[in-house]
N, C-alpha and C positions, 0 to 999 in steps of 0.2 A: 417672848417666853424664855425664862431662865434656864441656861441648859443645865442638865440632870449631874448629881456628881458620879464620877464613874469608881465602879469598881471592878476588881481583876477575882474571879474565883480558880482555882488551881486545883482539878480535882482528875485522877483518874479513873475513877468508875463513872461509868456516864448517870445513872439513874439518880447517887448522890448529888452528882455536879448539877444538873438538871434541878431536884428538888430546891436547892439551895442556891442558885438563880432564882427562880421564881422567890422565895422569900425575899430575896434583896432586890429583886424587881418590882417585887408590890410594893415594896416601900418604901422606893422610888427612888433608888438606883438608877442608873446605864450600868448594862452587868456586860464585861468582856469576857472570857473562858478560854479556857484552854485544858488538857489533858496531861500538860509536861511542860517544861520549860520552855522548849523551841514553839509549842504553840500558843503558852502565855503570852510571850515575847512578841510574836506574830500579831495576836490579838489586841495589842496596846501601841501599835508601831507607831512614832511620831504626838502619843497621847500622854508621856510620861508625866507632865504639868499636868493634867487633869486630872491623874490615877489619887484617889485620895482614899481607898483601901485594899487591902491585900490579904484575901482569904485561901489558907492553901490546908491541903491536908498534907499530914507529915509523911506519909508512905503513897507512894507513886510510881509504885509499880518496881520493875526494874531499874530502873534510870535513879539521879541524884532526888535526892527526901527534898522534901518542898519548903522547908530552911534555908537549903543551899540554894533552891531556883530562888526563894524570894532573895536572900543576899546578892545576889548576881543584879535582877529586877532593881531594887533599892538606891543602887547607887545611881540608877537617873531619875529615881522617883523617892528621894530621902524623906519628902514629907505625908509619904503613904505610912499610914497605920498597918499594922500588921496581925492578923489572928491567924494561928494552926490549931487545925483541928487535929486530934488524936484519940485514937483506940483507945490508950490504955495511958495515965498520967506517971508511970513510972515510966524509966529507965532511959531511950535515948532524945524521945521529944523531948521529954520535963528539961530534961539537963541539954541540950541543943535552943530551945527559946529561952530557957532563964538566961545561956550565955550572950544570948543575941537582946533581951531585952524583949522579945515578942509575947505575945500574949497568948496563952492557950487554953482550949476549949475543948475538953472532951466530948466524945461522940460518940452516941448520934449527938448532936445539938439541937437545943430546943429554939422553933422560929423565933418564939420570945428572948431566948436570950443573943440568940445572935440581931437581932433588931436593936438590942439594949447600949449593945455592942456600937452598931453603926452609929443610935442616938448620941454615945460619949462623945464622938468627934470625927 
């Protein structure tokens, strides 16, 4: 049996993080998790050749915005795809993923589009 491709969701509210596992689990993902950097990190240890997406939301609490965890994540996983989800398409998401090149996705997100998302690559 083909093992599953894995992806990393980065979210710190649980109920969000939750819901959106389950989507990328139906659709047949391995989904890792984490709350914050130290337990994305944790979550993917030794896995960074397999991580082949990286879903993070852009606010994460107090701690560093989840641009900066996935930049940190990225550089042993450079062939991860990247999406942030965000609140609001202005001001410091928009212009932090246009600078990175990442892909963003306002929220809430619809299952649909973020499946459409994972279908691109």
């Amino acid at each position: 049996m083909p093992k599953q491709p894995l992806a990393l969701i980065i979210e710190d509210d649980p109920p969000s993080g939750e819901a959106l596992s389950l989507i990328v689990a139906d659709w047949g993902a391995e989904v890792a998790f984490g709350r914050d950097g130290d337990e994305a990190e944790a979550a993917i240890a030794g896995r960074f050749d397999d991580l082949r997406w990286i879903i993070t939301d852009f606010h994460l609490g107090d701690g560093p915005h989840g641009i900066s965890v996935v930049q940190r994540l990225v550089a042993f996983a450079p062939h991860a795809r990247v999406l942030v989800l965000s609140g609001s398409f202005h001001g410091k998401a928009q212009a932090e993923a246009a600078t990175t090149g990442y892909e963003l996705m306002q929220k809430p997100a619809r299952a649909s589009a973020i499946i459409a998302w994972l279908e691109a690559g």
